[in-house]
C-alpha positions as CSV (number, residue, x, y, z in Angstrom):
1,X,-118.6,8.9,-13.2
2,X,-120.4,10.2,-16.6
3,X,-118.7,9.0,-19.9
4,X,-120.4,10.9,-23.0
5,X,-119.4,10.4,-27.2
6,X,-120.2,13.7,-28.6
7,X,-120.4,13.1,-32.3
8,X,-121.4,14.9,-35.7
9,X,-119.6,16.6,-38.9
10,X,-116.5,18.7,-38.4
11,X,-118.0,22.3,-38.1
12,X,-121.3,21.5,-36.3
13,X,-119.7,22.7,-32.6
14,X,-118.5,18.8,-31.6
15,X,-115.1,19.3,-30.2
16,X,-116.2,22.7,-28.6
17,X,-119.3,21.4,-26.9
18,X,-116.7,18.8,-25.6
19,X,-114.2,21.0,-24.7
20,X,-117.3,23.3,-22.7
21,X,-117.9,19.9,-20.7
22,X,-114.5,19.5,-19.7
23,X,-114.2,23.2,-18.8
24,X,-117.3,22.7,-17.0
25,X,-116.1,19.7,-15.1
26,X,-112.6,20.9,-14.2
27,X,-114.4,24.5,-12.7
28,X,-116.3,22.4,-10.3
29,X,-113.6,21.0,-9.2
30,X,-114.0,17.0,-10.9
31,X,-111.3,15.3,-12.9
32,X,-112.2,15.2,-16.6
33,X,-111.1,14.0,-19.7
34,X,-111.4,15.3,-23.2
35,X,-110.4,13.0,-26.6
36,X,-111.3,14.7,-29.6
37,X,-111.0,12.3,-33.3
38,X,-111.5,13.7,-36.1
39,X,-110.6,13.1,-40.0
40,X,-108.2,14.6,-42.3
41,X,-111.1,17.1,-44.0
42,X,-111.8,18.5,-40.9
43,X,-115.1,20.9,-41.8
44,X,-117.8,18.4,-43.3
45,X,-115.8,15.4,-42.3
46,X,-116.9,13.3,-39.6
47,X,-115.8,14.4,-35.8
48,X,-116.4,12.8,-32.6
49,X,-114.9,13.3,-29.0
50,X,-114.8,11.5,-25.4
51,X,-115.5,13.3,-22.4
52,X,-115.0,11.5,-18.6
53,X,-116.3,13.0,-16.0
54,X,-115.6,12.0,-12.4
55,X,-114.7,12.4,-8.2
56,X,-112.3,10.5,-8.9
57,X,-108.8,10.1,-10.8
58,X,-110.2,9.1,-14.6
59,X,-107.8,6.4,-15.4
60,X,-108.2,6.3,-19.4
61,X,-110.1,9.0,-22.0
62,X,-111.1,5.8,-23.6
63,X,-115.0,5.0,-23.4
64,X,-116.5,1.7,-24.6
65,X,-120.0,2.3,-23.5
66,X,-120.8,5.8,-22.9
67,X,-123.2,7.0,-20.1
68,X,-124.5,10.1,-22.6
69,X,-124.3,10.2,-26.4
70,X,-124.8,13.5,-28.2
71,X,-125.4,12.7,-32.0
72,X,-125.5,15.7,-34.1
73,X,-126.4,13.8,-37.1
74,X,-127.2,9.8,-38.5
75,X,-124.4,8.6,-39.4
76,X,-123.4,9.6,-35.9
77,X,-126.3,8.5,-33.9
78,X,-125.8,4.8,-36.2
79,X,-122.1,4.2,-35.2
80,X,-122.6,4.9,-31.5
81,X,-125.8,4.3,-30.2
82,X,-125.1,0.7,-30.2
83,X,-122.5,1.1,-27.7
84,X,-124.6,3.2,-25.2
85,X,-125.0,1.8,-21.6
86,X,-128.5,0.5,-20.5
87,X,-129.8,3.5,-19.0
88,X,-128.0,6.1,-20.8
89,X,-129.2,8.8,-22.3
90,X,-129.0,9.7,-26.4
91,X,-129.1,12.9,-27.5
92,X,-130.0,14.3,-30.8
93,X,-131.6,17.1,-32.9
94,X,-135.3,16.7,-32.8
95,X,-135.2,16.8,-36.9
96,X,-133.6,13.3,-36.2
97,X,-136.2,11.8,-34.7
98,X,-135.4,7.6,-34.5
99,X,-137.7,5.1,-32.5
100,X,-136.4,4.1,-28.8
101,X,-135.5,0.6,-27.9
102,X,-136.0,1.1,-24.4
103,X,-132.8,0.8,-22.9
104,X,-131.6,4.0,-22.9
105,X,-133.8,7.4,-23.4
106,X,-133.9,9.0,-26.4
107,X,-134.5,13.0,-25.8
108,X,-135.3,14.8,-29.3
109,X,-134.0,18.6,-28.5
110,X,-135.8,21.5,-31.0
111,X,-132.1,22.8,-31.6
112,X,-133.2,24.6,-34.6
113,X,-135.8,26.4,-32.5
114,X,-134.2,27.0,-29.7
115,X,-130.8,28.5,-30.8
116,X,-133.4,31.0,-32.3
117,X,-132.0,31.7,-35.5
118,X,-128.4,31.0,-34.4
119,X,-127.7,28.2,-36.2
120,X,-124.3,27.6,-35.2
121,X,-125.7,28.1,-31.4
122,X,-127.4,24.5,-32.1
123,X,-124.2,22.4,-30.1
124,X,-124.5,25.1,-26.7
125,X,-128.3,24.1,-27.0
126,X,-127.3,20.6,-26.8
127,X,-124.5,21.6,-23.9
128,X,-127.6,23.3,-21.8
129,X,-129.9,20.2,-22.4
130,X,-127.8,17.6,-21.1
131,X,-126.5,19.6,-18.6
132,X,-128.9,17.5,-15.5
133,X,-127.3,14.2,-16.9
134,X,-123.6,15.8,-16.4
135,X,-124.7,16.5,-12.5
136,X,-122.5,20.0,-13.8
137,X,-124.1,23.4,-12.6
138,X,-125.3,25.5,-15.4
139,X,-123.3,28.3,-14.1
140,X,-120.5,26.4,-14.7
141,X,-121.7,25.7,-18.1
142,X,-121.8,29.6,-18.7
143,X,-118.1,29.9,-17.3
144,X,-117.2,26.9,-19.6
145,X,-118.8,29.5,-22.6
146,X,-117.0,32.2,-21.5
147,X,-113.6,31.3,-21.7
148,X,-113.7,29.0,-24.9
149,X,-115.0,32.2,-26.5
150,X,-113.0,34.8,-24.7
151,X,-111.2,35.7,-28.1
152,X,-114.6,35.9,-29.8
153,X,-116.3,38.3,-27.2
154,X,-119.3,38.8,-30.0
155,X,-120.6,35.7,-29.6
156,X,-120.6,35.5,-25.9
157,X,-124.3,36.3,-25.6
158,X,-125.4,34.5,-28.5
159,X,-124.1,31.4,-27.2
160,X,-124.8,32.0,-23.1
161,X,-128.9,33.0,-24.7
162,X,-128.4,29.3,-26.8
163,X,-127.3,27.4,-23.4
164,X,-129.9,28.6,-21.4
165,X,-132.4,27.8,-24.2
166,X,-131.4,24.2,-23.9
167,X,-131.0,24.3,-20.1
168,X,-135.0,25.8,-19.8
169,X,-135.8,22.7,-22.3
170,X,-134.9,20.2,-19.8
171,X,-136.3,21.9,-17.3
172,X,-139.6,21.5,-18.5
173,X,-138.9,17.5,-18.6
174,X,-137.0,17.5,-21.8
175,X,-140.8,18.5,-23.6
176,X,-142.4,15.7,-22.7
C-alpha cells in the first residue's frame, strides 16, 4: 500500500495530479482512494489531497503518515513533512530546496525546467517523477492524462511531453 499528501496553493495542479494518481491506480486494476481539502478561496488558497493506493480493499482515505509527500510550496512542505513515514519519499520543486534529516529522501525535481516553459505543466512533471515510488506504469500515467483532459484536447500533448519530462528525471536517478 502507498499513501501520498499532495499539497500546494489552489491553482498549482494539486487535486488534478491527485486525481491522475487515482486514475492511474484504478486502470491498473488497484483500489484507490482520492480526498481532496481545500479552502473557501479556492485559486491561491491553500489545497491538499490524499491518495491510497493498494492490492487490497483501502479501508479509510484518511492518511496519518504518508508513504510519499508532494509539496508544491513551504508552507506545504512545513505542515506535512513532519508526518512522513521513515523511509518515505518528499517531493518538491527544486526552487525549494530544504536540508534532509535522513529519514525519508528528499528529491528536488527542476519542475520549472522540465515542463519547458509550460508552467502550469509543473504538477504532470511531478506525477512522472514519482511515478517509480507509486509502483504505477507510466503508460498508465499517460491514460490517467488523457482522460482528465479529454474536454481540453489542447493540452493533451503539453501535459503527456511534461509527464515524460518528469518520468526521464527519475530515470536518470532522480539527478543525482
Amino acid at each position: 500500500m502507498k499513501s501520498i499528501i499532495v499539497s500546494g496553493f489552489g491553482g498549482q495542479g494539486v487535486l488534478s495530479l491527485g486525481l491522475m494518481l487515482s486514475y492511474a491506480a484504478m486502470k491498473e486494476g488497484l483500489n484507490t482512494s482520492f480526498l481532496p481539502s481545500y479552502g473557501p478561496e479556492m485559486r491561491g488558497g491553500t489545497a491538499n489531497c490524499s491518495v491510497v493506493i493498494s492490492d487490497s480493499e483501502v479501508a479509510s482515505p484518511v492518511i496519518s503518515r504518508p508513504d510519499i509527500l508532494i509539496a508544491f510550496n513551504r508552507p506545504s512542505l512545513a505542515r506535512f513533512l513532519p508526518d512522513v513515514a521513515d523511509g518515505g519519499a518528499v517531493f518538491i520543486d527544486a526552487c525549494m530546496r530544504d536540508g534532509d534529516n535522513g529519514a525519508y529522501k528528499m528529491i528536488a525535481v527542476p519542475a520549472d525546467e522540465l515542463c519547458a516553459g509550460n508552467r502550469k505543466g509543473k504538477n504532470i512533471v511531478m506525477l512522472g517523477a514519482v511515478l517509480p515510488y507509486t509502483g504505477l506504469p507510466l503508460w498508465r500515467a499517460e491514460e490517467a492524462v488523457r482522460e482528465v483532459f479529454k474536454d481540453k484536447p489542447e493540452y493533451i500533448d503539453a501535459n503527456i511531453a511534461c509527464l515524460y519530462a518528469g518520468n526521464e528525471f527519475a530515470g536518470r536517478g532522480y539527478g543525482s
